[in-house]
Each structure stands twice: as structure tokens, then as C-alpha cells.
C-alpha positions as CSV (number, residue, x, y, z in Angstrom):
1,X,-75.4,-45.2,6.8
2,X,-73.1,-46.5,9.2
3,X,-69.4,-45.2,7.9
4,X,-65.9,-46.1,9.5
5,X,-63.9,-43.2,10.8
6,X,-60.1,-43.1,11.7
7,X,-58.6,-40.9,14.2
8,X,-55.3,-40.1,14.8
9,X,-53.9,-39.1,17.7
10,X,-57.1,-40.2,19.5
11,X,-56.1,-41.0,23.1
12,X,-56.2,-37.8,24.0
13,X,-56.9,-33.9,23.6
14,X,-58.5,-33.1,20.3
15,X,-58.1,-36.5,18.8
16,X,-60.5,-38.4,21.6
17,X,-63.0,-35.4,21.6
18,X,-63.2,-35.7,18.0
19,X,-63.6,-39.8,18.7
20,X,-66.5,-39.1,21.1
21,X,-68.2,-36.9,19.0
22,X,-68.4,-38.7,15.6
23,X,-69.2,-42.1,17.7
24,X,-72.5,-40.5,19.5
25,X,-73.3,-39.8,15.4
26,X,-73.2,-43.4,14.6
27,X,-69.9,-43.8,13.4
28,X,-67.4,-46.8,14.0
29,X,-64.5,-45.0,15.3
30,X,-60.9,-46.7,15.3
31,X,-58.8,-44.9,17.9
32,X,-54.7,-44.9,17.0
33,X,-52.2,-43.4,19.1
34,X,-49.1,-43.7,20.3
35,X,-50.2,-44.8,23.4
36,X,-51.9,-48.1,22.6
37,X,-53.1,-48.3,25.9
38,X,-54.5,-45.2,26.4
39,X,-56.0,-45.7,23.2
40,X,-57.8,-48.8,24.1
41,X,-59.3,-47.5,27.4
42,X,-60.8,-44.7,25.4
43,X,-62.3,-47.1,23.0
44,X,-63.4,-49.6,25.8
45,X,-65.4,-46.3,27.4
46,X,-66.9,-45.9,23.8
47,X,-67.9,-49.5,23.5
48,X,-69.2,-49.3,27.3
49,X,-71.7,-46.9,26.0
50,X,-72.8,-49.2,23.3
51,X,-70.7,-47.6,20.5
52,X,-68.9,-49.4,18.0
53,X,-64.7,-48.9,18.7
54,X,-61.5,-50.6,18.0
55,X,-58.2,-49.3,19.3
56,X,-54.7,-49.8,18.0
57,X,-50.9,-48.4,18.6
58,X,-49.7,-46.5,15.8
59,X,-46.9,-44.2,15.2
60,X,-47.6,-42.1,12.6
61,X,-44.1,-41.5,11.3
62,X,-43.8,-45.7,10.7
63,X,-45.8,-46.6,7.7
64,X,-45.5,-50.0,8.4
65,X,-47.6,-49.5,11.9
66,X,-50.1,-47.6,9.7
67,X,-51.1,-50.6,7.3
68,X,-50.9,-52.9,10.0
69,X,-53.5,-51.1,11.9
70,X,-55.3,-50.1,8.9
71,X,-55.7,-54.0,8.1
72,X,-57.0,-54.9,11.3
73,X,-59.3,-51.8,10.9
74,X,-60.6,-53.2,7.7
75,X,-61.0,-56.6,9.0
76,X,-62.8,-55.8,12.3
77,X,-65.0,-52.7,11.2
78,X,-64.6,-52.0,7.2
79,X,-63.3,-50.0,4.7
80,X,-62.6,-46.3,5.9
81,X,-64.3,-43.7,4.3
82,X,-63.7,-41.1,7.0
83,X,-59.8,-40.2,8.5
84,X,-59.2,-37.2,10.6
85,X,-55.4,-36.6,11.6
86,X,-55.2,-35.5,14.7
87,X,-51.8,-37.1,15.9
88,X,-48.6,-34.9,16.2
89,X,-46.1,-33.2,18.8
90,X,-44.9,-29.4,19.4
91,X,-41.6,-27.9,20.8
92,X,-40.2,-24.7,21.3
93,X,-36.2,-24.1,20.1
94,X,-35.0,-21.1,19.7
95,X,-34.3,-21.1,15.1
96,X,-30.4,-21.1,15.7
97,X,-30.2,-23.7,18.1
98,X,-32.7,-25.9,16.1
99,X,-30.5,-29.0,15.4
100,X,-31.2,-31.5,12.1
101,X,-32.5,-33.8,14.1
102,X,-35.3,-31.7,15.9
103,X,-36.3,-30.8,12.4
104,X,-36.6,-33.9,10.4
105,X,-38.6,-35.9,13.5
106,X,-40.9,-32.5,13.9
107,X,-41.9,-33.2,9.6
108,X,-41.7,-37.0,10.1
109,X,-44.5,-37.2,12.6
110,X,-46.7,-34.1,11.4
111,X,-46.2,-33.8,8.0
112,X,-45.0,-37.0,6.8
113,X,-47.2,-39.1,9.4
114,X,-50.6,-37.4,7.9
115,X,-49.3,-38.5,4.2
116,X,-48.6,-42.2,5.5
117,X,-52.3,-41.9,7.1
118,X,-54.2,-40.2,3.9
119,X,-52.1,-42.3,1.5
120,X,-53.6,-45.4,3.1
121,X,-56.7,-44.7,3.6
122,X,-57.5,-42.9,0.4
123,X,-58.3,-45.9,-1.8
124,X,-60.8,-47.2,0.1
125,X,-62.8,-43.8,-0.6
126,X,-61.8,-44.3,-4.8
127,X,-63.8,-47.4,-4.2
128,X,-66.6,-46.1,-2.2
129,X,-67.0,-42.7,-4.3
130,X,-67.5,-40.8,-0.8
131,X,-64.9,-39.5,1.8
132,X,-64.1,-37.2,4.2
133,X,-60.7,-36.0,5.2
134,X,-60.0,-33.4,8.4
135,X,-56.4,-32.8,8.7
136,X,-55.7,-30.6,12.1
137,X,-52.8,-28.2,11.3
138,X,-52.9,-25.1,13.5
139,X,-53.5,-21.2,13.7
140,X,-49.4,-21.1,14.7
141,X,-48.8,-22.1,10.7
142,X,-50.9,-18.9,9.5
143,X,-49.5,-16.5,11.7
144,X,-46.3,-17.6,12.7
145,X,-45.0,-18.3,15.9
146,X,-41.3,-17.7,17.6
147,X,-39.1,-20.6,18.6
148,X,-41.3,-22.7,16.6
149,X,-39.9,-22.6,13.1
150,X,-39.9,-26.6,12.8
151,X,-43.1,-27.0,13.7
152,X,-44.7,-24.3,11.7
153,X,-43.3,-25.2,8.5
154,X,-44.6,-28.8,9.3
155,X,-48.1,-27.5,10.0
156,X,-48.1,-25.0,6.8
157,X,-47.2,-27.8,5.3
158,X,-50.2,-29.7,6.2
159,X,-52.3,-26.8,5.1
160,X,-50.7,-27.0,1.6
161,X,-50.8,-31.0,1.3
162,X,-54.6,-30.5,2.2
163,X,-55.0,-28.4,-0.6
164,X,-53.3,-30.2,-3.0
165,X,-55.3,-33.3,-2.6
166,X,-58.7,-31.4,-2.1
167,X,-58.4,-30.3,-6.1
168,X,-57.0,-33.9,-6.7
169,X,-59.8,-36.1,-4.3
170,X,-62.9,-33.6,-5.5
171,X,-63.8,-35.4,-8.5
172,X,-64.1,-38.6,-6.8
173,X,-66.6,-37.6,-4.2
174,X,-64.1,-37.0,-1.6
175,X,-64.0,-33.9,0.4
176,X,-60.4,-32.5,2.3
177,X,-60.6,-29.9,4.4
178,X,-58.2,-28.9,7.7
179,X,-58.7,-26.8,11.1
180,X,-56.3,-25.1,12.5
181,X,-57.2,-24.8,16.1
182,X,-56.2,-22.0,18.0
183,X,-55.9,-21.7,21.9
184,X,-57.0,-25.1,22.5
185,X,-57.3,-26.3,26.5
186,X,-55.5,-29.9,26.1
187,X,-52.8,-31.9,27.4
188,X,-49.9,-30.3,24.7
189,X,-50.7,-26.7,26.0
190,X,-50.7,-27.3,29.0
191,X,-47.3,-29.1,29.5
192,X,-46.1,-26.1,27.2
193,X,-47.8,-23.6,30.0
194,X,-45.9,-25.8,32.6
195,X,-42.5,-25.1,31.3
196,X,-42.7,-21.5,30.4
197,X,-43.5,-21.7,26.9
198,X,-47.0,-20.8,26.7
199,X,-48.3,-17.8,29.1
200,X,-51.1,-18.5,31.6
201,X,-54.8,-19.3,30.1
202,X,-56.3,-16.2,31.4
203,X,-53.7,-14.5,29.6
204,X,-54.5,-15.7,26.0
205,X,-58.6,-15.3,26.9
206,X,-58.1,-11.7,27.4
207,X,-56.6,-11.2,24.0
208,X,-59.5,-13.7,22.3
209,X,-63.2,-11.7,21.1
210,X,-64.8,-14.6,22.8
211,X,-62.9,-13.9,25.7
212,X,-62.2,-17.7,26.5
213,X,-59.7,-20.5,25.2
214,X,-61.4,-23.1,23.3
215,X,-62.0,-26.4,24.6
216,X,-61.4,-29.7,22.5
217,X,-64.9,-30.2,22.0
218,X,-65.0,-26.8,19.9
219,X,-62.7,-28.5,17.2
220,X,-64.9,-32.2,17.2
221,X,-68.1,-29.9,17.1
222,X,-66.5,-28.7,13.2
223,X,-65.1,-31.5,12.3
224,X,-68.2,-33.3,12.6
225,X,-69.9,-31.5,10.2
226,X,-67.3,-31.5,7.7
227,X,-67.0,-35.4,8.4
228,X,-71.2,-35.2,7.6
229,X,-72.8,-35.7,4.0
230,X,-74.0,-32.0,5.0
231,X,-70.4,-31.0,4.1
232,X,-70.0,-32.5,0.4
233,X,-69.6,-28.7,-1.4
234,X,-67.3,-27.6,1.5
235,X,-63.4,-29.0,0.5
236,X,-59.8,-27.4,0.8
237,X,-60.7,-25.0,3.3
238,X,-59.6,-24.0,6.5
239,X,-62.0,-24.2,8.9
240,X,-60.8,-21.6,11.3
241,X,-61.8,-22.5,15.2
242,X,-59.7,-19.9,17.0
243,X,-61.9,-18.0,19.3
244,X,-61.8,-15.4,16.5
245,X,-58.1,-14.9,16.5
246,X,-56.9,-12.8,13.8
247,X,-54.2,-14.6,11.3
């Protein structure tokens, strides 16, 4: 069965690799980001290969972009019965310099942004009887991470909204699980390697039993199959792709 899947964040990084992989399986893939452009060359590559794409700017924090989207989504493709939640944004300030602001737009597009996406989505999955959710949190909100309080706390709280709504969704055939990557190679990490914040990639593979840092394509290879009707006994789990990194 052909299904419609919706991913956030999907211009880039993780997001696109997980755009690429579930299209090659069939699905109609919508691509939001940010960056609408960006967005729609990715989904013009996808339709170039004869896959099915639509592409839309969306920031994640602005419901209102969301249902817009999601309507046009709906019109051009179908009701979604798959969303994956890849969109969000790091920084690294030290706890007591940490101002308000830095906090609230750190939980407005991580936290916030994946309950405007699930929230809208989620009754078109009632009405189907079949979904899958993949929130992407990160390893950082299991173990911790210095100069990163805001945006660990908005990742745990992913972890915990995931949860939460995997014990509420399971009864209706709907299945929420999240992966929190670890050392991922994309363009986040390696603007945060550029300034300073992140040490060299050699550096983290040394420290890593597989002796490597993971590529984007490692995440979309697991949320494939927990986007699959292989996956409907797996739910509110976190599907740990970290190189085997201990948390």
C-alpha cells in the first residue's frame, strides 16, 4: 500500500536522508523545511527519479504554517499516516549566560514544533487505524551534555512526549517511537565543529566501538523500519543509533 509520509526538517541532514529512503520504499514523501527552497529542490530530485514528492516551507514553531502545509499535503497526496520530526536547531551557551529568550525559542522549535506536527497529523491515523510516528530527539538528552542545558531539556522532552502518546496512540493502531542519534556527520555538526564547539571527527570515532561517526543514512536505515508494517509491536522506544555510545 502506497502511504503518505511527512518529514520534517527534510532539506537537509537526517531529515532528507530519511526522505530518500522511505521514497525508494514507495512512499509519497512531503518534504517541510524551513528552507522552502531547499526543500523543493530535494523533492524535485525525488520526483526526477520517478518518485512521488511535494515540498513546502514550514516553520515548525508556527502552527499556522503547519496546517497550511498539511492541507496542501492532503489535497495533493492524501491523508498522512506516516510523520517523522526531523526539524530542529542546536546551540551551545554556557547555563549562566543562557538568557530567556535562547531558552523559550530552543523548546518552541524542538519541543513545541514536534507537538504542532503530531497534533496535526495524528487524526488522520484515528481515521485510518494505522500510523507511524519517528520523533528524532538525540543521545545529548540521555547523557547530558555541557553548555547545552536548553537544548537537552527540549530533546528529553521529546523523549517523554514520545512516550506519553505511544501508551495513548497504541490502541488505535498507531505506533511512536524516537531515535536519538548520536555522532551524526551532517550539516548541524559540522558548523558546531567549525566554531569550536564540537571536537574534530576523528576525535569522536576513536571513542565510538564502531570506530566511525555515523552517517545520516544510519538513522533513515531505522526509521524505515519502524515507519514499515514490520514495526507494529515496536512503540515508545528508543531506538538507539549511536555507534554504540554508552548513555
Amino acid at each position: 500500500m502506497t502511504r503518505v509520509a511527512v518529514v520534517t526538517g527534510a532539506a537537509s541532514g537526517i531529515g532528507l536522508a530519511i526522505s530518500r529512503r522511505l521514497a525508494a520504499q514507495g512512499r509519497q514523501v512531503a518534504l517541510l523545511d524551513l528552507d522552502g527552497d531547499a526543500a523543493e529542490r530535494a523533492a524535485d530530485d525525488l520526483r526526477r527519479a520517478g518518485q512521488s514528492a511535494v515540498a513546502a516551507r514550514v516553520d515548525v514553531s508556527d502552527r499556522a504554517t503547519i496546517d497550511e502545509a498539511l492541507g496542501r499535503v492532503r489535497d495533493e497526496l492524501g491523508p498522512v499516516e506516516i510523520m517523522v520530526t526531523s526539524a530542529g536547531l542546536d546551540e551551545f551557551t554556557a547555563f549562566t549566560e543562557l538568557s530567556t529568550a535562547q531558552w523559550e525559542r530552543m523548546l518552541a522549535v524542538n519541543l513545541t514544533g514536534t507537538f504542532h506536527c503530531l497534533q496535526a497529523v495524528v487524526p488522520d491515523m484515528l481515521s485510518a487505524g494505522w500510523g507511524r510516528i519517528v520523533t528524532i530527539s538525540s543521545s545529548s538528552a540521555q547523557s547530558g551534555a555541557a553548555r547545552m542545558a536548553h537544548y537537552v531539556a527540549s530533546k528529553g522532552g521529546v523523549i517523554a512526549l514520545t512516550k506519553a502518546l505511544a501508551v495513548e496512540l497504541g490502541p488505535h493502531g498507531i505506533t511512536v517511537n524516537t531515535i536519538p542519534p548520536g555522532s551524526i556527520e551532517t550539516p548541524m555538526t559540522g558548523r558546531a565543529r567549525s566554531t569550536g564547539d564540537l571536537p574534530d571527527s576523528d576525535v569522536i570515532a576513536k571513542m565510538l566501538p564502531v570506530r566511525r561517526i555515523g552517517t545520516p543514512d544510519d538513522i533513515a536505515a531505522a526509521c524505515a523500519f519502524v515507519c514499515s508494517d514490520d514495526a507494529g509491536y515496536v512503540t515508545g522506544q528508543q531506538i538507539n543509533v549511536n555507534g554504540g555510545r554508552y548513555v
